[in-house]
N, C-alpha and C positions, 0 to 999 in steps of 0.2 A: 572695639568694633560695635558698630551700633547695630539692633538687630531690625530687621524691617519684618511687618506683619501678612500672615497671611490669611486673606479671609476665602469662606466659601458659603456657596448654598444648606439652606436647613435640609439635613437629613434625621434620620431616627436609628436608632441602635434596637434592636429586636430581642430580647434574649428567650429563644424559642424552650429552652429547655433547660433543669438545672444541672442534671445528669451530665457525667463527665466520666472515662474510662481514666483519669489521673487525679492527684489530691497534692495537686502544689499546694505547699504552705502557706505561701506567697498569693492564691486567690483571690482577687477582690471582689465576688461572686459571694452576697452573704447567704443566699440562699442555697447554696452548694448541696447544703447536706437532705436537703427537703425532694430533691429526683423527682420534681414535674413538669409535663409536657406540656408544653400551650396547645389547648384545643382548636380543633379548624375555626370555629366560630369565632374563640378570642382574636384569633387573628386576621380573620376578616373584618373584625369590630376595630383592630389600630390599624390596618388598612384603609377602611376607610374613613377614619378619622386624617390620617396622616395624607391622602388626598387631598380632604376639607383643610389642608393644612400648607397647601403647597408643597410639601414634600417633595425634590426630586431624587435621594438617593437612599437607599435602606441597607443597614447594614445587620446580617444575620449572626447572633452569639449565641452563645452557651455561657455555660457549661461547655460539651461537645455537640454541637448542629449535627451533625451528622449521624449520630442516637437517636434524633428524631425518628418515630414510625412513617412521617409523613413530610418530613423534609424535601424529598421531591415535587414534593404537591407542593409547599411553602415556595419555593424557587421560581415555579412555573408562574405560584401565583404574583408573585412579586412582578414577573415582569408583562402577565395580563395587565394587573394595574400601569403600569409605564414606567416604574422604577428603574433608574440606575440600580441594580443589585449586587451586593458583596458579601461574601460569607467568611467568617472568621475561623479556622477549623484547625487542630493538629495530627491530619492527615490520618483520623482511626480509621475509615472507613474509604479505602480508595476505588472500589468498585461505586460505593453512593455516592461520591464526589464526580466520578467520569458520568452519572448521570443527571449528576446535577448540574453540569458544565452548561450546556446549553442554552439554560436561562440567565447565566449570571455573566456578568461585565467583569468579573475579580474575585481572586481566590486570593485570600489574606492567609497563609502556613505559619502557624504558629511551631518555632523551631525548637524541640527539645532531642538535637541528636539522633533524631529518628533515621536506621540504616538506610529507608528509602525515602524518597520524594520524588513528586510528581516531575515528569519534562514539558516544558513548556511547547513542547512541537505536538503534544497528543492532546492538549486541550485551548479550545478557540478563547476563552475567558484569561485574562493577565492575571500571570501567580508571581503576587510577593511573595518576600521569605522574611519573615518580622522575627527579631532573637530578642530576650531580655539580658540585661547587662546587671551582676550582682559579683556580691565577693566570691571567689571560685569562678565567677564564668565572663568572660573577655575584660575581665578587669586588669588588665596588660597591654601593653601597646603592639607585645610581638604576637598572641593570643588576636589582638584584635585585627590585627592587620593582617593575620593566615586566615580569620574567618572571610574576610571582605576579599580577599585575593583568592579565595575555594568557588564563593556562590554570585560574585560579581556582573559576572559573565551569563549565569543562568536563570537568575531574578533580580526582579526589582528589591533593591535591601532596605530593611526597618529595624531600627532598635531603637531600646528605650530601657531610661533605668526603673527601676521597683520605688513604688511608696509604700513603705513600714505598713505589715497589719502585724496584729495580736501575736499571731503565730509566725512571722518572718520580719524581728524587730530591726530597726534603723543598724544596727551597727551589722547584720548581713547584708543587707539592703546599700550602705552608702559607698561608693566608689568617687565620689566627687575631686577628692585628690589628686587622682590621676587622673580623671577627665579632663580636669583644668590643665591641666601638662600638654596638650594637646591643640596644634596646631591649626585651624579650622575656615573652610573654605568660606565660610559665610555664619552669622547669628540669626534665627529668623524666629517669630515667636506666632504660632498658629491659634488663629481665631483671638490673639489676644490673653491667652488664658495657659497656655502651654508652650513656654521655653525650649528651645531647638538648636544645636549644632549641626552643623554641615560637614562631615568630615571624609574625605577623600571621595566626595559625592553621595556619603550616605548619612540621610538625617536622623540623628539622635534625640528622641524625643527626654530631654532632662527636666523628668517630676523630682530631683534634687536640687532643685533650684525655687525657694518659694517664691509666689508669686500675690499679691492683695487678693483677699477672699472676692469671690465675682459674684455677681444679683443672681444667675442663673449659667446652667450648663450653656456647651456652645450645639446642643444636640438634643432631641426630644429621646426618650427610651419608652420602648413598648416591655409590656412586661408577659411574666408567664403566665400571671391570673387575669390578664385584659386590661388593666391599667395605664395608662398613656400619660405619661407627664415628663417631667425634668430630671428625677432623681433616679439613682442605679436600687434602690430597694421596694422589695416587694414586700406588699400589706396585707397576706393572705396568713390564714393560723394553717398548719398543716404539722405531720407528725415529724418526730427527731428523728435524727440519723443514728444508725445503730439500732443491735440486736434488744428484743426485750425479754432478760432473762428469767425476773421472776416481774408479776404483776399480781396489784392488791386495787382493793375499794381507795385506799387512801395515796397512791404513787406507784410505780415501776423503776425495776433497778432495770439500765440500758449498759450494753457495753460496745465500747468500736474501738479499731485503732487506730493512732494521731500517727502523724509522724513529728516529730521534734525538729525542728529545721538546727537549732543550736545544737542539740546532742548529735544528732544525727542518727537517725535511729526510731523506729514502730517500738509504742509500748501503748499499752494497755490503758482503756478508759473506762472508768465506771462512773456513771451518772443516776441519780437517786431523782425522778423527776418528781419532784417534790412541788405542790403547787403554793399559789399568793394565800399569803394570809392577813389580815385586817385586825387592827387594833388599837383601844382607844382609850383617852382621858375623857372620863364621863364628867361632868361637872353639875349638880342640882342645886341650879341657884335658888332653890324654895325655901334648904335647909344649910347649904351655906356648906356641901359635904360632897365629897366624891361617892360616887355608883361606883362597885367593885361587885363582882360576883363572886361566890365560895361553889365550887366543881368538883364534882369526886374527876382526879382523872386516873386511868386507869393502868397507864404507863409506871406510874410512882403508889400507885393503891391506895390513895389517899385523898381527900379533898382540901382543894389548892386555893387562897386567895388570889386572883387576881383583876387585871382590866377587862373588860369584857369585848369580844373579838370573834375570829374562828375564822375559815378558809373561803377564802373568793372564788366565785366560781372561774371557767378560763376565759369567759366574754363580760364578767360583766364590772363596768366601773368600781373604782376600788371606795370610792366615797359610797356609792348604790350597797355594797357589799358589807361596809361598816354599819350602815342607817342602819338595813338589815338584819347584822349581826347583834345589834341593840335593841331591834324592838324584837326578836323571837329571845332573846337570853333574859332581857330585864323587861320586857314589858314598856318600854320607853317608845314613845313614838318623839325622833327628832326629825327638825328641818335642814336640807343641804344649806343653808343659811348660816345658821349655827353651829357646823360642823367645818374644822381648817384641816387638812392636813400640815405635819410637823415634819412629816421627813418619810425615807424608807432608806430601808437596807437588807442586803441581800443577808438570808438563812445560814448557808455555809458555802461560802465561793470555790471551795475546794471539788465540792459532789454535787452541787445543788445551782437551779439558777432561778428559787421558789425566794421572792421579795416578801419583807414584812414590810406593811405601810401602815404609819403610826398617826394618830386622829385627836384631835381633841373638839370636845363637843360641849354645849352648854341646853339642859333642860328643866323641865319643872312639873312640881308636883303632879298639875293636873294634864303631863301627856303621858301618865300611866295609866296604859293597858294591863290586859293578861300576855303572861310568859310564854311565846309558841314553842317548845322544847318536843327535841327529837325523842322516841321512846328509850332510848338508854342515856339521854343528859338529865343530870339531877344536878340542881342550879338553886342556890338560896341568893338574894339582895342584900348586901353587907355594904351598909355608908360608915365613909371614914373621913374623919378633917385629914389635913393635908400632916400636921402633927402624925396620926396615928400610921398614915400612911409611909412615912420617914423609918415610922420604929418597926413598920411590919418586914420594910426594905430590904434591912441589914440584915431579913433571915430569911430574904427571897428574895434570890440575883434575878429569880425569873421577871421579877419588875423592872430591873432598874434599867435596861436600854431604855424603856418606854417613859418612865422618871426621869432619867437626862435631855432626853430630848422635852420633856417639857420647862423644865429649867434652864435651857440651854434658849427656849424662845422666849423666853420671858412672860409666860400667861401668868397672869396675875389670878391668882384662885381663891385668895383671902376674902 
C-alpha cells in the first residue's frame, strides 16, 4: 500500500514551561528537570517573530502548560495575534483549562488513564484524546480496539509509538510486530518526515519506522529562554534537578528520585556535581622537553608530578581555560594556534557529569612569564623528555589517560 503525503501550513510549537506534575521516563523534554517559565516578554519576543514568519498556527507544550502562572494570558495572547491555537495538556488543571477554552481552536489531552476528562459539550475548542502505544499499553489488538471502541465516539483519537530515550530504551519502546499484524485503512506519511497508519479511522503516528535524516524540522519551536528556531533543545545554563544535600567551594552532592522504567520502580540518586577540568601535553620546543609541574596536593599529602591543568570555569571555553591554566601554573603564555585538543572524557559516569578535556600544546623559551598561583598552590617547573616521562608513568596512573591519548594521536614530540 502506497502511502500518500500530507502537507500543511508552518506553525511553531511553544514550550511555555519545563514544569510538569509527572516524570515519564519516556520524555522527550530534555529540559525537564530545570522547572522554567517563559516569561511574558520571551513570549511576546517568538510571537512576534513567528508573525514576521507567517505563522498560521501555534501550538502550546510543556512540560505541563497548564502550570503556567500565566497561561491564560499566553492563550488570550495567542489569539490577539490571529493564531490558530492548540494546547497540549494532560488534563492537571481542569478549572485553567475551562478558562483557557475560549481562546483556543484545540485541546490536544494527553491520555495517561486519568479517572476524569473533559466532555466535549462544555467546551467550544475541539478536544483530542492523543494515547502513546508501548510494551504494556495497547500493544494488543484486543487492548487496542476496546481503547478506540471507549473514546471513539467522544474525541477525535491520536496515537503514536515512543522513540527510545536513555531512560525508556528500544526494547520498552518497540511494538512494531504487532503493528505490522494489523490491517490498515490507509498509509499516509505527514509532512514528509513522519510515517502514519490509518487504522479503523485512527491515525497512528509510527516513529518505529525509520525514515532518511531531513535538512530541518517540519515546525519552528519557541523556546522557554526566548529562542526561536528549528530544534526541540534549549541553550540556556540553569541549576539541576534535585535536592542539594551537602554543598562545598569545590561541588555539591544532589539527590532526586528516578524512576527506572525497566525495574519498575523510584530509587535513589546521588549526583556529585563535579565541575570541567582541563589538561594538557605541554611541549617546549626551545629544549626539546615536556613542561610538567610538581604540586603538593593535599588530598594524598604529598607533591605529585603531573600535566599542568585545573578546573574550568562553567562558561568559559575549555581551550580559554587550558591557555589559562598554563600561563597562572607555569608561567607560559601560549597561542589558541598552538594549542589541539586530543579528546575528553567524562570523570566518573556513575556520580558525575564533570568532563576532562585533554590538550596538547607547543611553546618556547621566550613566552615565559611569572607563575600567577593561588595563595595555598605551591607549584615547582619540572621538564622531562618523553623517556623520563614513560618511567615516571609506570608510578603514576594519574598520567597515563592523558599519555594515551597523546600516543593514540600520533604527536610526534621527539
Amino acid at each position: 500500500m502506497f502511502r500518500k503525503e500530507i502537507k500543511t501550513n508552518e506553525f511553531i510549537h511553544i514550550m511555555v514551561t519545563n514544569r510538569c506534575n509527572r516524570r515519564c521516563p519516556f520524555c522527550f523534554d530534555e529540559n525537564r528537570k530545570f522547572g522554567k517559565d517563559i516569561t511574558r516578554e520571551n513570549f511576546i519576543k517568538i510571537m512576534e517573530i513567528a508573525k514576521e514568519k507567517n505563522v498560521k498556527e501555534v501550538c502550546i507544550l510543556g512540560g505541563e502548560p497548564l502550570l503556567h502562572p500565566d497561561i491564560v494570558w499566553i492563550c488570550k495572547t495567542c489569539k490577539e495575534y490571529g493564531f490558530k491555537t492548540v494546547i497540549t495538556t494532560n488534563y492537571a488543571k481542569p478549572d485553567v483549562l475551562k478558562e483557557c477554552d475560549k481562546y483556543l481552536d484545540s485541546i490536544n489531552i494527553s491520555y495517561y488513564n486519568q479517572k476524569e476528562l473533559p466532555e466535549q459539550k462544555d467546551y467550544t475548542a475541539d478536544i483530542s484524546l492523543s494515547a502513546l502505544m508501548y510494551k504494556g499499553r495497547l500493544d494488543n489488538k484486543k487492548s487496542l480496539d476496546e481503547f478506540i471502541d471507549k473514546y471513539k465516539d467522544k474525541f477525535h483519537l491520536r496515537l503514536a509509538t515512543l522513540e527510545p530515550t536513555p531512560r525508556f530504551p528500544n526494547e520498552l519502546c518497540d511494538i512494531s510486530d504487532f503493528l505490522n499484524t494489523l490491517e490498515y485503512d490507509e498509509k499516509i506519511s505527514l509532512f514528509g518526515q513522519i510515517e502514519a497508519d490509518i487504522y479503523r479511522g485512527v491515525t497512528i503516528k509510527r516513529h518505529d519506522i525509520s525514515l532518511p535524516k531531513f535538512e530541518q524540522p517540519f515546525s519552528f519551536n519557541g523556546h522557554v529562554n526566548g529562542d526561536y528556531d528549528r530544534s526541540w533543545t534549549d541553550r540556556y545554563q540553569t541549576e539541576e534537578r534535585g535536592e542539594i544535600e551537602y554543598s562545598s567551594p569545590i561541588g555539591n552532592i544532589r539527590t532526586y528520585e528516578e524512576y527506572d522504567a525497566l525495574a519498575k520502580k523510584l530509587h535513589k540518586i546521588y549526583i556529585y556535581d563535579q565541575g570541567d577540568y582541563v589538561i594538557g601535553v605541554l611541549f617546549n620546543k626551545s629544549t626539546n622537553k615536556y613542561i610538567m609541574i610538581n604540586q603538593y596536593r593535599y588530598g594524598i599529602d604529598k607533591y605529585n608530578t603531573e600535566f599542568p591543568g585545573g578546573s574550568k570555569n562553567y562558561l568559559e571555553d575549555s581551550y580559554d581555560a587550558w591557555i589559562r591554566e598554563v600561563k597562572e601554573e607555569t608561567g607560559y603564555h601560549i597561542k589558541k594556534d598552538n594549542v589541539k585538543l586530543l579528546g575528553s572524557y567524562y570523570q566518573n559516569v556513575g556520580n558525575s557529569k564533570g568532563k576532562v578535556y585533554i590538550f596538547y600544546g607547543e611553546t618556547y623559551n621566550e613566552e615565559l612569564k611569572k607563575q600567577q598561583l593561588d595563595e595555598f598552590e605551591h607549584i615547582k617547573i619540572v621538564e622531562m623528555t618523553s623517556l623520563e616521562i614513560e618511567k615516571h608513568i609506570a608510578n603514576n596512573s594519574y598520567l597515563l589517560t592523558q599519555y594515551v591519548y597523546l600516543k593514540y594521536k600520533g604527536i610526534n614530540y621527539e
